[in-house]
N, C-alpha and C positions, 0 to 999 in steps of 0.2 A: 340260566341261574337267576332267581330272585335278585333285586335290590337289599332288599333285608339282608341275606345270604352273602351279599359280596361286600358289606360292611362291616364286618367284624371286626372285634380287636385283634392282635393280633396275641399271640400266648408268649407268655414271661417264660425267657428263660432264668435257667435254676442254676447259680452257680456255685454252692455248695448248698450241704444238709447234714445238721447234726442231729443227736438225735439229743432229747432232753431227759429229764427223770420222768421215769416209770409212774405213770399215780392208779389211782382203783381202778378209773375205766376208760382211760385214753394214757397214751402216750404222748409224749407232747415231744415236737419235731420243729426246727430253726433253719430254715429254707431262706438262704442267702438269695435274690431273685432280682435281673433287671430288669427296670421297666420299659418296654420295646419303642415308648413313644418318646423317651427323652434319656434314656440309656444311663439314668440313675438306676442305683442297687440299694434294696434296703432290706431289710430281715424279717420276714414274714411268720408267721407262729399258724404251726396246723396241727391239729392234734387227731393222731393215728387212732381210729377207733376201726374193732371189730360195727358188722350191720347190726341193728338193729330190728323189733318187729312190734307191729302193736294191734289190735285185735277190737275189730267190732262186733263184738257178741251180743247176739238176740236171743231172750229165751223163747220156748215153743210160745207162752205170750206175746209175743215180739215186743218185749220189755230188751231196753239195754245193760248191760252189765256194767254195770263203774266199780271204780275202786276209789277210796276215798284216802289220799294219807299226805302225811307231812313232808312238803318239799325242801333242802334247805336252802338251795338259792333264794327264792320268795321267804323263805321264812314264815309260811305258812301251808295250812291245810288245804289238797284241791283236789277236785273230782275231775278223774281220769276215765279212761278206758286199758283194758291190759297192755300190757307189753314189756318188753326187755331188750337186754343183748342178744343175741347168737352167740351160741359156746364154740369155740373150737371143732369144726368136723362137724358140724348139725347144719342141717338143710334149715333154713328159714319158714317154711313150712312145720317141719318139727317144732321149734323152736320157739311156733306160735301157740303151738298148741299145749309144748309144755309150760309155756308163760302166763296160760290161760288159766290152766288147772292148779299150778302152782298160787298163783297169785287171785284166783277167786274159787278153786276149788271146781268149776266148771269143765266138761268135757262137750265135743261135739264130733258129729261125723261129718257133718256139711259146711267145708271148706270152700270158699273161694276167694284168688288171687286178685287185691285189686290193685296194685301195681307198688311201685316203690316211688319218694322222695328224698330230696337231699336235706337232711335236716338244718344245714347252715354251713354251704361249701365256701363261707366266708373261711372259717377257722374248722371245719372239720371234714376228713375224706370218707366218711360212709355212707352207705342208703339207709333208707329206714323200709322195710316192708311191710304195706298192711294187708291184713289180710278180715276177712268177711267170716264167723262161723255164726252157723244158725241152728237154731232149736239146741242150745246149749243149756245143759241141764247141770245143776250140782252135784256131783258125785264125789266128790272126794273132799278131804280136809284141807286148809291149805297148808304151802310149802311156804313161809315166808323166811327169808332170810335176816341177817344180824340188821342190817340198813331198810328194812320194808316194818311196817305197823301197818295194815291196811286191814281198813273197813269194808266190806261187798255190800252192795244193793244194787237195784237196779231200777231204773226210768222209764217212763213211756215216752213215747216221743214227741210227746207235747208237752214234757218237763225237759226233756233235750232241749228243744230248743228254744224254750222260755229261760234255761239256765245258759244256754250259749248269748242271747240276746240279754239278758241280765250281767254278763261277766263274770258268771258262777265256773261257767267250762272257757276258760281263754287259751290252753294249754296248745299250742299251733299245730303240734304235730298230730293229739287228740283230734285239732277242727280241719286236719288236710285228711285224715281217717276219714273221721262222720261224715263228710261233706261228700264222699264218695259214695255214699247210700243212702242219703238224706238230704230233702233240700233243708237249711238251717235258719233261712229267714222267714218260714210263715209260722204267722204265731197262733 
């Protein structure tokens, strides 16, 4: 066994959990927990989300697809890439592609998985999946919901990454996507 491997922390145990109020898209969870190196307890805040998924779409121009809309934590407007929740019972795969077409009106047939992330296992327990579609073309209207106003267009990748290297695209989970099919820093 490694060095690195045999240094680890060791894991908190949990000695209770309650659960908190309900809100739109987490549930928020009060994990009573000690700490293993000095056997203090303090009260931890995690907030139960379904996964999520988010989508790098190329069109047959191998233009990228963003969405452009109002965030309200920032309290401003930012250019994304697709994505969402997972509903209940939907494979993540599904999930992506209904997020795609919903949210840009884009459909594709050329999927590929490129892996998942933890979007902040500081305060929250899900993955986030991204996944790859290509040669995604418009086909449909979008589906937006009561909380989405988004704008569609699309990028070349040489306004990717002049907008990632300008702080136009900062969105982490957007740049743990692109950066899987894109190098992000040649300008």
């Amino acid at each position: 066994m490694s060095d690195s491997l045999k240094n680890q922390p060791e894991p908190w145990q949990i000695i209770t959990s309650e659960t908190g109020p309900p809100l739109p898209l987490v549930t928020v969870r009060f994990d009573t927990v000690r700490n293993p190196r000095t056997a203090k307890e303090i009260r931890a805040v995690v907030f139960d989300s379904t996964d999520w998924v988010n989508i790098v779409a190329f069109t047959p121009e191998r233009r990228l697809v963003v969405v452009k809309q109002y965030r309200f934590g920032i309290g401003a407007v930012t250019t994304e890439i697709p994505g969402g929740l997972i509903d209940p019972g939907e494979e993540h795969r599904e999930a992506a592609a209904r997020e795609l077409r919903e949210e840009t009106g884009h459909t594709s047939t050329q999927w590929t998985y490129l892996g998942a992330s933890e979007p902040n296992p500081a305060v929250f327990n899900n993955l986030l999946h991204h996944w790859l579609a290509e040669d995604a073309t418009a086909t449909h209207p979008l589906e937006q919901d009561d909380g989405e106003d988004i704008v569609v267009d699309t990028m070349s990748l040489d306004e990717v990454r002049q907008a990632v290297q300008a702080g136009d695209i900062r969105h982490s989970l957007v740049l743990a996507a692109l950066a899987r099919v894109m190098d992000l820093s040649r300008g």
